[in-house]
C-alpha positions as CSV (number, residue, x, y, z in Angstrom):
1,X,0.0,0.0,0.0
2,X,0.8,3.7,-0.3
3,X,0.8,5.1,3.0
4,X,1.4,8.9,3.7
5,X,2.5,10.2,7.4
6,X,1.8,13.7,8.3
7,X,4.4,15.9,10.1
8,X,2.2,18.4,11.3
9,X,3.8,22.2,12.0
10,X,3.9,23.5,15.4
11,X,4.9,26.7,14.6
12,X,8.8,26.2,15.8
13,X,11.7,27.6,13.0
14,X,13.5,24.0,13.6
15,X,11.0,21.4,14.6
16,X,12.1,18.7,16.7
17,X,12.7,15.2,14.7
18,X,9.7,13.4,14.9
19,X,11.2,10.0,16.5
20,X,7.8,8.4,17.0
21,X,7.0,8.7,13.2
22,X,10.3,7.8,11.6
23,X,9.9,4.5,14.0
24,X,6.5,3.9,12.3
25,X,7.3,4.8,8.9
26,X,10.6,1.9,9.5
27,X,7.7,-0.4,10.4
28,X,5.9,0.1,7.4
29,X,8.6,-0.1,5.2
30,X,9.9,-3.5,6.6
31,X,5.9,-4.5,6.2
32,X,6.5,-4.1,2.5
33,X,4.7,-0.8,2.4
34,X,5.5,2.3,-0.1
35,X,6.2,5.0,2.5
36,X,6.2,8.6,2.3
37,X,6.2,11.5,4.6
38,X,4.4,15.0,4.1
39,X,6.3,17.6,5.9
40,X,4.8,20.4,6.6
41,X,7.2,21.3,9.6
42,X,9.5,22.1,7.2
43,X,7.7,24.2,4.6
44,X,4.9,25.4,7.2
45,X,2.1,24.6,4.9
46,X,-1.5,26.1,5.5
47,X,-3.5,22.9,6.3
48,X,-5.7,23.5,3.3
49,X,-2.8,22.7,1.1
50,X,-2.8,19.0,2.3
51,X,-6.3,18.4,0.3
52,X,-4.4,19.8,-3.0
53,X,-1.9,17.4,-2.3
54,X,-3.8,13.9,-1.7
55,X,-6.1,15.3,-4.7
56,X,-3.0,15.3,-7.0
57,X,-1.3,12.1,-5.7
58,X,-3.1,8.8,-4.8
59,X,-2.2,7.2,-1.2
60,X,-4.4,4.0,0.4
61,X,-4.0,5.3,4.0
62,X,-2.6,8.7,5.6
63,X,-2.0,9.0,9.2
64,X,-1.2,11.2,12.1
65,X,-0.1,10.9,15.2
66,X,0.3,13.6,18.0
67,X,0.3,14.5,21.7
68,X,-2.6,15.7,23.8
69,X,-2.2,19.3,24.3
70,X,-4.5,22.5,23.1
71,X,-2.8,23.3,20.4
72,X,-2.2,19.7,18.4
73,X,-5.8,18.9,19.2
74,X,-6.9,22.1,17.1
75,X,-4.4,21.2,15.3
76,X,-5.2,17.7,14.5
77,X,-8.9,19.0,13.4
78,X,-7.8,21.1,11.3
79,X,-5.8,18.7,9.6
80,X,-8.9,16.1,9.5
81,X,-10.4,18.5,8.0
82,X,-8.6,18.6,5.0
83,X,-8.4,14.9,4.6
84,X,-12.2,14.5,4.2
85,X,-12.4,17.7,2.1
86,X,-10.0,15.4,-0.7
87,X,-11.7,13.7,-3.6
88,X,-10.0,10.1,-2.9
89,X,-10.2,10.0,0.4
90,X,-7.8,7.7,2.1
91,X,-8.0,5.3,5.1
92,X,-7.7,7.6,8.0
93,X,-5.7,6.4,10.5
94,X,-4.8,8.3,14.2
95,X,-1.9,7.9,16.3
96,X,0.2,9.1,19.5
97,X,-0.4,9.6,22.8
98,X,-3.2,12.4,22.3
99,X,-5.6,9.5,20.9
100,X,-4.4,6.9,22.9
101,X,-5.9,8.1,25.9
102,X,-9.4,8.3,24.5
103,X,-9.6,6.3,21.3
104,X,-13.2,6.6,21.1
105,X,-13.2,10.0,21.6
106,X,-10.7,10.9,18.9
107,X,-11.9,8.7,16.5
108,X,-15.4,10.2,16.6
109,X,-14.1,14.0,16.7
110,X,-11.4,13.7,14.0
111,X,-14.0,11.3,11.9
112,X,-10.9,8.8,11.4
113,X,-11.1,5.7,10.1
114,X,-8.6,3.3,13.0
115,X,-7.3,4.7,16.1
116,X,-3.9,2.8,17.3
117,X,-3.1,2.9,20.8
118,X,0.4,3.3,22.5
119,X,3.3,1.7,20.7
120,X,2.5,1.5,16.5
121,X,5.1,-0.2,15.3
122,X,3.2,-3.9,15.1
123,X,-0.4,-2.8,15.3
124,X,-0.3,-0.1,12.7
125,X,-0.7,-3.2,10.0
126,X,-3.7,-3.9,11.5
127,X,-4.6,-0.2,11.5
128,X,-3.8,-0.1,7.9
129,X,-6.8,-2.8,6.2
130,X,-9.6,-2.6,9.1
131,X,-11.5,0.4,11.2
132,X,-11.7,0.4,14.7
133,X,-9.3,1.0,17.6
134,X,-6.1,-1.0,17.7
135,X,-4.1,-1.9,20.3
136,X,-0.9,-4.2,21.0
137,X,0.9,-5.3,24.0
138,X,4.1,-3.5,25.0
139,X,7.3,-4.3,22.8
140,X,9.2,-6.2,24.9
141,X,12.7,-6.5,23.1
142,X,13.1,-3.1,21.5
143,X,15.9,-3.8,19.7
144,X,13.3,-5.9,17.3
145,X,12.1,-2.4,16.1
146,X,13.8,-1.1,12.8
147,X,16.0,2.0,13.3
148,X,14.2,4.8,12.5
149,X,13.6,5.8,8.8
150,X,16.2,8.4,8.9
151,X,16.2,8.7,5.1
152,X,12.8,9.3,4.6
153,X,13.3,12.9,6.4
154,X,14.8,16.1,5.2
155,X,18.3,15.6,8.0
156,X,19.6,18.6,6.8
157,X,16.8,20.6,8.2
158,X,15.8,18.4,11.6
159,X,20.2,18.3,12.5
160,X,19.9,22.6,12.6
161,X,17.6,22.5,15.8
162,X,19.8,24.5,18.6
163,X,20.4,22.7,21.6
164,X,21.9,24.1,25.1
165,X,25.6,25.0,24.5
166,X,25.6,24.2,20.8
167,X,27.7,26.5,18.4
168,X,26.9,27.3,14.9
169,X,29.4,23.9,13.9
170,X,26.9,21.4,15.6
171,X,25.0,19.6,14.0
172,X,22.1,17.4,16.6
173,X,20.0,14.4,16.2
174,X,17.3,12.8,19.0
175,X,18.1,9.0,19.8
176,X,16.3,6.6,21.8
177,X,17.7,4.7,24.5
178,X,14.7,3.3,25.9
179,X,11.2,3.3,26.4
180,X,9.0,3.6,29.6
181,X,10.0,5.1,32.8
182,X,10.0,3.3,36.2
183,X,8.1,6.3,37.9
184,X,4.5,6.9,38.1
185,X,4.0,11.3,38.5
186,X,0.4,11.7,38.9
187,X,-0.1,14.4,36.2
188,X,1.9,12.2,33.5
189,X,0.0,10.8,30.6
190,X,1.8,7.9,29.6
191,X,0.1,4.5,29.7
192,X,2.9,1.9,29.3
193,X,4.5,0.6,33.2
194,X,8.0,0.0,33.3
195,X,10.9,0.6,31.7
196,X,12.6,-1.2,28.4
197,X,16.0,-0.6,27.2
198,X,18.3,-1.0,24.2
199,X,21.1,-2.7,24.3
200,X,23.9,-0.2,24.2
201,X,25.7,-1.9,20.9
202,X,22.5,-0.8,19.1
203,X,22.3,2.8,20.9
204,X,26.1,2.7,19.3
205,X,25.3,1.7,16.1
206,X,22.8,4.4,15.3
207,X,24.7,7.4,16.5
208,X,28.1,6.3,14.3
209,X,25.6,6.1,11.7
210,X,24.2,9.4,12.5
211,X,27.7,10.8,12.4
212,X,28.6,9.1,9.3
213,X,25.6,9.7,7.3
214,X,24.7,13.2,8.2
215,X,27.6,15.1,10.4
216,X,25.8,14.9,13.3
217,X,27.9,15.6,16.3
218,X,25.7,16.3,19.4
219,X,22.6,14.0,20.4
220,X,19.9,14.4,22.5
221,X,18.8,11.3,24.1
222,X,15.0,11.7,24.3
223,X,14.3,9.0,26.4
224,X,12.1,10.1,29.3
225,X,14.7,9.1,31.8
226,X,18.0,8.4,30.4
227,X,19.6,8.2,34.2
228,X,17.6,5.1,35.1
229,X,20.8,3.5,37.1
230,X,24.1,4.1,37.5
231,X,25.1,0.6,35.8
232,X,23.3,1.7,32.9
233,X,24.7,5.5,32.7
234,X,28.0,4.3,32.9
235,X,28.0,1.8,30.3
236,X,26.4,4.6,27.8
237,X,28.6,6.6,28.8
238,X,32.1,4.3,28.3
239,X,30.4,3.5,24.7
240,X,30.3,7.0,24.2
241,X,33.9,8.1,25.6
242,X,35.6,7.4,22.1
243,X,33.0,8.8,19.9
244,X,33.8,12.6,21.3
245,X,30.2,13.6,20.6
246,X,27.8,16.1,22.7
247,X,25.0,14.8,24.1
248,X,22.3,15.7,26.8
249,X,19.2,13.8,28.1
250,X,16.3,13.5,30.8
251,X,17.4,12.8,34.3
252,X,16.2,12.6,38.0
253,X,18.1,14.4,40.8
254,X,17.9,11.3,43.1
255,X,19.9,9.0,40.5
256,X,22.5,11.3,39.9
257,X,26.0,11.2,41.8
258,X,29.0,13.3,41.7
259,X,31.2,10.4,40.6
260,X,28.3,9.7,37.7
261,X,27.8,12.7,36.6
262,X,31.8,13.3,35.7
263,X,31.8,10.8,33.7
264,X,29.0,12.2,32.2
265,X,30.9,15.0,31.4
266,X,34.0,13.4,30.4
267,X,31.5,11.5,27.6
268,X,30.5,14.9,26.4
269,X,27.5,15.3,28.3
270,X,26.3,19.3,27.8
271,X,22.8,19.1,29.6
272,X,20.9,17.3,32.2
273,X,17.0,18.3,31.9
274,X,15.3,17.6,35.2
275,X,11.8,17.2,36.5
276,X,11.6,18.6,39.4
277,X,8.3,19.7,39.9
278,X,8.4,21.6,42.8
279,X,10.3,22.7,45.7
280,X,7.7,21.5,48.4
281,X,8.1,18.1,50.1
282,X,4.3,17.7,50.6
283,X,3.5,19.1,46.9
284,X,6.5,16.5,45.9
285,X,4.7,13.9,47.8
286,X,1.3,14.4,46.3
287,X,2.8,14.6,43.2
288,X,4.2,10.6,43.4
289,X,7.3,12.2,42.7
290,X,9.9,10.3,45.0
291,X,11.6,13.0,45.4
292,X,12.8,15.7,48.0
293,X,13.6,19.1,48.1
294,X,16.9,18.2,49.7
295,X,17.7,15.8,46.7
296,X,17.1,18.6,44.7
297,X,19.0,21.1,46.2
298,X,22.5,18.6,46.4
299,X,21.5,17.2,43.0
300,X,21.6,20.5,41.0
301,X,24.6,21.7,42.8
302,X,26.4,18.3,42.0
303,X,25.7,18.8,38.2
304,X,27.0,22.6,38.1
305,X,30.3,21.2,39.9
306,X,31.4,19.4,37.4
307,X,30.3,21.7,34.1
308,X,27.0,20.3,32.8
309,X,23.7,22.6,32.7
310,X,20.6,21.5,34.6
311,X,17.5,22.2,33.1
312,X,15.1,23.5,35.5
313,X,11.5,21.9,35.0
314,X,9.0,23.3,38.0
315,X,5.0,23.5,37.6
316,X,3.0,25.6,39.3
317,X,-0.8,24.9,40.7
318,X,-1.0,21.3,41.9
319,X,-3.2,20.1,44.9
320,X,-1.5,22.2,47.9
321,X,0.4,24.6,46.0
322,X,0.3,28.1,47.0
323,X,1.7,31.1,46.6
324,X,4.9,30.7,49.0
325,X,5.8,27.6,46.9
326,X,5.3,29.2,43.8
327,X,7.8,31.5,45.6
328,X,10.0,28.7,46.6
329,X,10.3,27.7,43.2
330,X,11.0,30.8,41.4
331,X,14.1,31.9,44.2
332,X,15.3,28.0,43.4
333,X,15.5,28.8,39.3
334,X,17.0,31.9,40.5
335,X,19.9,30.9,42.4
336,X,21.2,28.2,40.1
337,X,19.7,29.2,36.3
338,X,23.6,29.8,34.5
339,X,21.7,31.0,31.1
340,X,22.0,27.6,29.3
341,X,18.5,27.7,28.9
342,X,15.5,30.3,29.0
343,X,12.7,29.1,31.8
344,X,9.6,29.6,33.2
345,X,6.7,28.0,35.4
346,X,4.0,26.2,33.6
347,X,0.5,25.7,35.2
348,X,0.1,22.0,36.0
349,X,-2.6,20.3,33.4
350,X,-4.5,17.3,34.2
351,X,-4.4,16.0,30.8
352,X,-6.3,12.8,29.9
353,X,-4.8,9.6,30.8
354,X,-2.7,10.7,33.6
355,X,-3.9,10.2,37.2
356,X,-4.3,13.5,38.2
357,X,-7.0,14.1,35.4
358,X,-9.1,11.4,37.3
359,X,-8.5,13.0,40.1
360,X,-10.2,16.2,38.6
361,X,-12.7,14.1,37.6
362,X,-13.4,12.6,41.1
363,X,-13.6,16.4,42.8
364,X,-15.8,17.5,39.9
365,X,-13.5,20.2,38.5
366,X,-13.6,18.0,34.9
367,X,-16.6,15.9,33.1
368,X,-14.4,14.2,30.7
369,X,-12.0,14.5,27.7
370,X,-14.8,17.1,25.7
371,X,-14.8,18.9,28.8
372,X,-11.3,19.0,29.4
373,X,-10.3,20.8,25.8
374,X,-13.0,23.4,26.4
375,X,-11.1,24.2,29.3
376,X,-7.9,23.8,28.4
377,X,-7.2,26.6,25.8
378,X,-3.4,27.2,26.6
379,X,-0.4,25.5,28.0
380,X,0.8,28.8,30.0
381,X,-3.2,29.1,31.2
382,X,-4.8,27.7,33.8
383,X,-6.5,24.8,32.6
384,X,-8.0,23.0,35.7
385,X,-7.4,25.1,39.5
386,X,-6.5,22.4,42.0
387,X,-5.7,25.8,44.5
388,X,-7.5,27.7,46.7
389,X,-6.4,30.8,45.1
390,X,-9.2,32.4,42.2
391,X,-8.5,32.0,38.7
392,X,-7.4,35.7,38.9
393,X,-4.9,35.5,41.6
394,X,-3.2,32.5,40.2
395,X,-2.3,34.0,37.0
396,X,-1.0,37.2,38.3
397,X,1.0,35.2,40.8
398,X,2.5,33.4,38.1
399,X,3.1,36.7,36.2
400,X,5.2,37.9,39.1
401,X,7.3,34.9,39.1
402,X,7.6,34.5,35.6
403,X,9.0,38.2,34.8
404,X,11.6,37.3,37.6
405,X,12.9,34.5,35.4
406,X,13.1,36.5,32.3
407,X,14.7,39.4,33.5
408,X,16.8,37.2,35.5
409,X,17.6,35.1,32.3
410,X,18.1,38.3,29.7
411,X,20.6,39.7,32.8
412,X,22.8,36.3,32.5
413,X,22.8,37.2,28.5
414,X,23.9,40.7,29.1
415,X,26.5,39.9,31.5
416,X,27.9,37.0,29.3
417,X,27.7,39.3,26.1
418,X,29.6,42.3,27.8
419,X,32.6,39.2,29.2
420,X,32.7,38.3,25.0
421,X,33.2,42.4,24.6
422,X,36.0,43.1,27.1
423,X,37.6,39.4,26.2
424,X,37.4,41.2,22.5
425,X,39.0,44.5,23.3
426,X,41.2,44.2,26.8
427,X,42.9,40.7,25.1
428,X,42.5,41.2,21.8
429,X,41.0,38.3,21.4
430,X,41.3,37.6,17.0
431,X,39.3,34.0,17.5
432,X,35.3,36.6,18.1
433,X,33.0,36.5,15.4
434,X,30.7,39.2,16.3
435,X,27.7,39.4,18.4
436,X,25.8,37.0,16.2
């Protein structure tokens, strides 16, 4: 079959690589499927030229997959949209982790043809020839999966995206080392339990060919925890010791160590981005988190001793938040930001299929998924208020904190530019470039 697999555009300059669909479009090409990706990251597109395009060329099935946020749901309509608008319309197929958490109810608002839920990569066939929702059991053994269908992409474009500490000579690339996590956060929507890993060998194999086939040079490991033991970080990171690459990843401030994370460092690693949360034990606690404030504290100060960037992820709103830890988060991003990357507080959202949108659910603040994208109309908006504070109170709280953190973040930019100016003039410095 001819099978087309939408890229939809979220707006960014340099969208990230869209692992999940390379892995699926690898699938379908092993399956013995003619494969072909429409792109309209790249080219940013108006959704209306997508019915031009499946009225000029003929495909069997077109899907799309995407995550469960405001703006790929409106997204994911509009794109719908112009599927059934085209003459010769194709089997419809939904994926990602958006529909996966209310098949039904995606299936019935997009008008699509198959919903498949969780991991693709074996259902999708099934997807392909029948309607209905589709499901599989978890892939066990990873490494079964096909690389991802690197060639199918436009590299040149994906390798340009930015990452922290980066120079205009980098080129980047995400990787997978592993599926799952071993934690359970209450406001996190993934469905699968547990954790599976590649074997390192094949974690290898991809990145030379990475290097090899496209210059890339710095990888970002987009597992959602990367540091899931110390056995495990230290065998990627010996593997990756001769390579001389850059790489950063997801980590958790309770498996980090000073003795793990130089060798981290000494593998190339530029960035460690953390979920902390918050900076309340009890918050932490209702969160599921397993964490502490005091693991935070002597985690983050551990990573800036040895030279790699923490990325500072706190939300703001959650059952027993309040103002002062708002506070207590805000003077936390403050004392350690070093500039490697701009931040700010996000309101917490209960989005379907995570615990915490039962809980809403339970105290009568949500009806269901409908309900929930009525409410939820912005990522940086309040969606659901677990607080007692008003609607009002919380964003202008959140104002506050945020214009510390920008200020605070533009500051560390001028400071940094004006060191690059008197480096420039007082030492004559012939290797600047310009303030580029």
């Amino acid at each position: 079959m001819k099978i087309l697999l939408i890229v939809y555009d979220n707006g960014s300059y340099i969208h990230y690589f869209p692992i999940g669909t390379s892995y699926i479009a690898a699938a379908l090409q092993r399956a013995g499927h003619d494969v072909c990706i429409y792109n309209q990251d790249v080219v940013h597109s108006p959704d209306s030229l997508l019915t031009t395009h499946l009225n000029r060329y003929y495909y069997d099935v077109v899907g799309l997959g995407f995550v469960g946020n405001y703006y790929t749901y409106k997204k994911a309509q509009s794109i719908a949209e112009a599927i059934h608008k085209s003459v010769a319309r194709p089997h419809f197929i939904l994926g990602g982790h958006g529909p996966s958490a209310d098949p039904e109810y995606f299936r019935n608002k997009l008008g699509a043809d198959s919903v498949v839920v969780g991991e693709g990569e074996f259902s999708v066939t099934g997807a392909i020839n029948h309607r209905g929702v589709f499901s599989s059991p978890l892939i066990k053994d990873i490494d079964s999966i096909p690389h991802p269908a690197y060639h199918l992409f436009p590299m040149e474009h994906y390798r340009l995206r930015q990452l922290p500490h980066s120079t205009p000579a980098d080129f980047s690339m995400s990787v997978l080392t592993s599926r799952g996590c071993i934690h359970k956060c209450n406001f996190c929507y993934r469905m699968d339990e547990g954790l599976r890993v590649r074997s390192i060998d094949a974690v290898l194999w991809e990145i030379i060919y990475l290097r090899d086939s496209y210059g890339i040079n710095y990888i970002d490991f987009a597992d959602e925890l990367t540091t899931v033991t110390d056995k495990r970080t230290t065998e990627l990171c010996e593997a990756l010791l001769p390579l001389k690459i850059k790489w950063m990843c997801n980590g958790r401030l309770d498996r980090v160590s000073p003795k793990i994370l130089a060798l981290m460092k000494r593998s190339g690693c530029q960035f460690i981005n953390y979920g902390i949360e918050a900076m309340d034990d009890e918050v932490l606690k209702t969160m599921n988190k397993k964490l502490t404030v005091d693991q935070i504290h002597r985690g983050i100060e551990a990573t800036l001793a040895v030279g790699i960037s923490p990325g500072f992820n706190i939300i703001f709103g959650h059952i027993g938040d309040t103002k002062e830890t708002l506070q207590k988060g805000m003077e936390f991003i403050l004392k350690y930001d070093d500039g490697a990357q701009r931040r700010t507080m996000l309101p917490v959202t209960p989005y379907p299929g995570s615990e915490l949108f039962k809980e809403a659910i339970r105290r009568g603040l949500l009806k269901d998924t409908e309900d929930f994208y009525k409410k939820h109309k912005n990522s940086d908006l309040l969606t659901v208020n677990f607080t007692d504070l008003t609607d009002e109170e919380f964003h202008m709280f959140l104002l506050d904190a945020n214009t510390a953190l920008l200020q605070n973040h533009y500051q560390i930019q001028l400071e940094q530019a004006v060191e690059q100016a008197k480096d420039l003039y007082l030492n004559k410095n012939a290797s600047f470039r310009g303030f580029r």
